[in-house]
C-alpha positions in Angstrom: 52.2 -63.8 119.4 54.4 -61.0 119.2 57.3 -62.5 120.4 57.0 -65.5 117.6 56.2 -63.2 114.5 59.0 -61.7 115.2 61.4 -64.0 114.3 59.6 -64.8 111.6 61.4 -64.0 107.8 59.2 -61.8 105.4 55.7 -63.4 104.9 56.3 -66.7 106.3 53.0 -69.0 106.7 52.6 -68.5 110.6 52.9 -64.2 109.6 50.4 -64.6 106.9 47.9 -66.3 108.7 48.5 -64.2 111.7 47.8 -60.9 109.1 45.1 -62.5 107.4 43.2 -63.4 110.5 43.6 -59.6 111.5 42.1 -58.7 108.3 39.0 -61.1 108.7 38.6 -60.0 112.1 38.1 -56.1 110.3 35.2 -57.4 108.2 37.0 -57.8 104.9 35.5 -60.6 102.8 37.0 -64.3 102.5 37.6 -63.1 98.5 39.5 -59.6 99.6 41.7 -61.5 102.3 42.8 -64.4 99.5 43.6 -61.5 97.3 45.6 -59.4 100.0 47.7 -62.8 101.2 47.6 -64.1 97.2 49.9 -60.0 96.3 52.2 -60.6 99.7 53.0 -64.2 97.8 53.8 -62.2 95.0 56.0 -60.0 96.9 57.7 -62.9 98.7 58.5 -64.2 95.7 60.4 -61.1 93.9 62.0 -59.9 97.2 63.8 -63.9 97.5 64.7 -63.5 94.1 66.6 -60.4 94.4 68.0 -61.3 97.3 69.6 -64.5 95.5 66.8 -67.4 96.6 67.1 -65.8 100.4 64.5 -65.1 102.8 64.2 -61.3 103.7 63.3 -60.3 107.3 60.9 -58.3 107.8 62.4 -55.6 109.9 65.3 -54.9 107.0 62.9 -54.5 104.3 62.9 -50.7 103.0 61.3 -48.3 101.3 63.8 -48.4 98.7 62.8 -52.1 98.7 59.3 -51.4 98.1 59.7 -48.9 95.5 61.7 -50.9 93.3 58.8 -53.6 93.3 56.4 -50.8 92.3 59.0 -50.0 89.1 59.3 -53.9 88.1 55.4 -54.3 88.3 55.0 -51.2 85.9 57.9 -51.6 84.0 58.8 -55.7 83.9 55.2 -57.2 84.0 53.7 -53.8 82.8 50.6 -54.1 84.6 47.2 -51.9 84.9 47.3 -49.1 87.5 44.8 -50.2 89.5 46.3 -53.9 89.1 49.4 -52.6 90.8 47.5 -50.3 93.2 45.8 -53.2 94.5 49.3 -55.1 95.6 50.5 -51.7 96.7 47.4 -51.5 99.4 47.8 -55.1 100.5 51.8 -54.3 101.2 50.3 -50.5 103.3 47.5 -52.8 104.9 50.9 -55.4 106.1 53.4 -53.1 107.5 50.7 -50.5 108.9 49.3 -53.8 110.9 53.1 -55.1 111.5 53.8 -51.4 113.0 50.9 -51.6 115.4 51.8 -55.7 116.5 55.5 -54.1 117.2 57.1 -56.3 114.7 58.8 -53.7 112.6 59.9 -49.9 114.0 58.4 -48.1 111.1 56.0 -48.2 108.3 58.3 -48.2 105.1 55.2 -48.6 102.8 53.9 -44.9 104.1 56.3 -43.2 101.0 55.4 -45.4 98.1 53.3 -44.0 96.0 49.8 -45.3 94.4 50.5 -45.3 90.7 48.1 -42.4 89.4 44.9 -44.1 87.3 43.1 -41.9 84.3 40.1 -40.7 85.9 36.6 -42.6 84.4 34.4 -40.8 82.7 30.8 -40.9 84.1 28.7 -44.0 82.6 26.7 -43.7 80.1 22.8 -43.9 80.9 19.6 -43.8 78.4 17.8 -41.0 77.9 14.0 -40.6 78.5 13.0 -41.4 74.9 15.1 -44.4 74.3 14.0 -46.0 77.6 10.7 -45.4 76.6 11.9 -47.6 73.2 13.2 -50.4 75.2 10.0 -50.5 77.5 7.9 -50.8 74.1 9.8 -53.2 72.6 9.8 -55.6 76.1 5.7 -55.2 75.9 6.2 -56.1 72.6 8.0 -59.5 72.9 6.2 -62.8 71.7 6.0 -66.3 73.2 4.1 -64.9 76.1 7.2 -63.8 77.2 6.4 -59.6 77.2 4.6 -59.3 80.6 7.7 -61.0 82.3 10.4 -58.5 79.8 8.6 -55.5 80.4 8.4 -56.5 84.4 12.1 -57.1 84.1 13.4 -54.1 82.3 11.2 -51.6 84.8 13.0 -53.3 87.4 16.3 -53.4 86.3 15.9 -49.5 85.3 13.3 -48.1 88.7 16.2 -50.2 91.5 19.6 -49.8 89.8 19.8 -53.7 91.2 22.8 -56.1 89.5 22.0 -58.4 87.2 23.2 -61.2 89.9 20.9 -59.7 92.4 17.7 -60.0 90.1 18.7 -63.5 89.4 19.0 -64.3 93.3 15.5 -62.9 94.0 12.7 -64.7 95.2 8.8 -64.1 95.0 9.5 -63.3 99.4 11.6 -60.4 98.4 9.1 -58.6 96.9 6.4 -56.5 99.0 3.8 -54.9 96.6 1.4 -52.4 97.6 -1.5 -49.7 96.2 1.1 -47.0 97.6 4.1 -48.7 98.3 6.6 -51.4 97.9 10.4 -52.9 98.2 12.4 -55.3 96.9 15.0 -57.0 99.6 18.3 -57.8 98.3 19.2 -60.7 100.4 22.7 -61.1 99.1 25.1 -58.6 97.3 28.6 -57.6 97.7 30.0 -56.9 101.1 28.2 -59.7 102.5 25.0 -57.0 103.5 21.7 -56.6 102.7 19.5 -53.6 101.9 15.7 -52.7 100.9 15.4 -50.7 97.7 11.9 -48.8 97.0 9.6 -49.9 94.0 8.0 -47.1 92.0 4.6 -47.3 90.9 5.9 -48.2 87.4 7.8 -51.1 89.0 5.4 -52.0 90.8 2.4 -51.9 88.4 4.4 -54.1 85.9 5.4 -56.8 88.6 1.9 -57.3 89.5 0.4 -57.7 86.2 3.3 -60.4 85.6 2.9 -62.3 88.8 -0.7 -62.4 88.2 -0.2 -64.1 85.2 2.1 -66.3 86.5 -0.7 -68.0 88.2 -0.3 -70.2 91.8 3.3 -68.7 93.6 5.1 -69.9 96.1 7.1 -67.6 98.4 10.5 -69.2 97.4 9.7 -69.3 94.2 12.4 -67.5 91.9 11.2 -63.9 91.2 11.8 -64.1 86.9 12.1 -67.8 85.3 12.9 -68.9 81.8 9.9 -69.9 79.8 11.0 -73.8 79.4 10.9 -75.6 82.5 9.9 -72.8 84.9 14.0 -72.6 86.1 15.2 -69.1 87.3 16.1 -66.7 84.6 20.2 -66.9 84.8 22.3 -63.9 84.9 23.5 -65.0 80.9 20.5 -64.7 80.2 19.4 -61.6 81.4 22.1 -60.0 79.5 21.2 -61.7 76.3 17.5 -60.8 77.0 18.8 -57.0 77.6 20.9 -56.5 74.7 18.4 -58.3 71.9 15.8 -56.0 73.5 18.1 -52.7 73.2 18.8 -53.8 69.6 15.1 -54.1 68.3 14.5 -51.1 69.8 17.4 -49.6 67.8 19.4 -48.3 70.5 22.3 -47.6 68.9 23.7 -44.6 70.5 26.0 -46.7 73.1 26.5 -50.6 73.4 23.2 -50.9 75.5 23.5 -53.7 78.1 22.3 -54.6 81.6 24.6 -52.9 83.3 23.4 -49.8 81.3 20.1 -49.9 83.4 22.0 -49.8 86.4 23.8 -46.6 85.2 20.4 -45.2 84.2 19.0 -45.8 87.7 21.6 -44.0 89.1 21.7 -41.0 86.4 17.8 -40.4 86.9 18.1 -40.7 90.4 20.5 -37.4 90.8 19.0 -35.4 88.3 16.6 -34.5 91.0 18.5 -34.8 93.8 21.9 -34.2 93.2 24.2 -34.5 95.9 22.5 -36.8 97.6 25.5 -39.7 96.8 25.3 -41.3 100.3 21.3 -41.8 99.5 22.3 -43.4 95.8 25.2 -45.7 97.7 22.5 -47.2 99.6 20.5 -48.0 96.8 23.1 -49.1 94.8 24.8 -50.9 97.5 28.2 -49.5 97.5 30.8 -50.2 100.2 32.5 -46.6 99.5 30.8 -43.5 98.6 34.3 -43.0 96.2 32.4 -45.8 94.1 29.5 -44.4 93.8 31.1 -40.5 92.8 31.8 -41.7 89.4 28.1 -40.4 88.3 29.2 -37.0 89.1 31.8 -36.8 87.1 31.9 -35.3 83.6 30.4 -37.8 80.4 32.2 -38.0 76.8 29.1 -35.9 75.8 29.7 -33.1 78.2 33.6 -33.3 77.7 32.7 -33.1 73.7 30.4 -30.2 74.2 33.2 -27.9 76.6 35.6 -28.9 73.8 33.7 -27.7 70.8 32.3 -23.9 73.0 35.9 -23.8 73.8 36.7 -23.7 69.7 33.7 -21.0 69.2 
């Protein structure tokens, strides 16, 4: 293979599929390997165009090159930074894998330089009073429709699942027990699966909804919409979410699914903080970089070093 890719011109098909093979063979998903081979197009494209319509080989691209591409995507298409450090790691991911095949004598992409992104703020979670506010108003919800909200919120809030992983879940995934019980997540990202605990809160409320759900089956969807029995969709789970946060007058921060999430994860290292590898697991994070984003400093916090600084 070597000896063909070689005289191959910069990101010709028989390259790309050679590359993107490698990078399937690593584990990356189907979606990450488009996206990798979809910024190398991209990159094709503007290298042919400098050089007047003309392939460029491989071998005589520089670093020069590749830093002039990292200017015209901040300054001519004026991109986010983490839009243009995402094409910037699919060029590193190329040339480191071209150095190792033999196909090009160095790895030009080593100098350029990730474009520096503002650091995130830590998410904003609810505090113990206004999730006991959402938790009444879901017992509180008409239509015979309160068992299933308050089941659903307790969830949402005690597992720090996705919305799409709720709506995936099936009666099977859910072991309940006096003492003990786990919700399987059968599919999330990253292709993996993983077992999340149930609290006693969790677990109490699922119960007393699937009892009055009446005959189950085991493939049975785990929540489903009042009319016609179908799964509860992710749309609206959202909807159900937000209309709940607003009776309950939650007006602190725009209060939405993803909010429980954050909440899971706030409430989970008050106690234990640290323990980030534990909380990657439950959340299901690829990288524990992810999942350091709840250690880092809120608006709150920020607002509060601001105004002792002033004192």
């Amino acid at each position: 293979m070597r000896s063909i890719l070689r005289e191959q011109s910069i990101l010709k098909d028989e390259l790309l599929d050679a590359f993107g093979q490698s990078l399937g063979e690593r584990g990356l998903s189907l979606a990450t390997v488009r996206g990798y081979l979809h910024d190398l197009g991209r990159l094709r494209g503007w290298l042919e165009g400098e050089a007047g319509g003309k392939p460029r080989d491989l071998r005589r691209i520089t670093a020069v090159d590749l830093v002039n591409y990292r200017q015209h995507l901040l300054g001519t298409e004026r991109l986010q930074a983490a839009t243009i450090n995402r094409k910037l790691q699919a060029i590193k991911t190329l040339f480191g894998w071209a150095l190792d095949k033999g196909l090009v004598k160095e790895n030009v992409a080593r100098v350029v330089r990730f474009v520096r992104v503002a650091e995130r703020l830590c998410p904003q979670g609810l505090t113990e009073s206004e999730v006991q506010s959402l938790l009444r108003v879901a017992g509180q919800t008409r239509h015979g429709l309160a068992k299933r909200n308050y089941a659903l919120i307790e969830l949402l809030l005690e597992t720090g699942l996705r919305v799409g992983e709720v709506t995936d879940l099936r009666v099977a995934d859910v072991d309940l027990h006096d003492r003990s019980g786990v919700v399987r997540v059968r599919e999330c990202k990253g292709r993996k699966q993983r077992h999340v605990p149930l609290s006693s809160t969790a677990r109490r409320a699922l119960k007393l909804y699937l009892k009055d759900r009446g005959s189950l089956r085991q493939e049975d969807h785990l929540f489903l919409s009042k009319r016609g029995g179908q799964a509860l969709s992710l749309r609206t789970i959202q909807a159900t979410v937000s209309d709940l946060a607003r009776r309950a007058k939650l007006t602190r921060f725009a209060v939405s699914a993803n909010s429980l999430r954050h909440s899971f994860a706030l409430r989970f290292l008050s106690p234990h903080p640290g323990k980030l590898v534990e909380l990657a697991a439950l959340l299901g994070h690829e990288s524990i970089d992810t999942t350091a984003v709840y250690i880092r400093p809120s608006m709150e916090k920020l607002d509060v070093d601001v105004e002792e600084g002033g004192e």
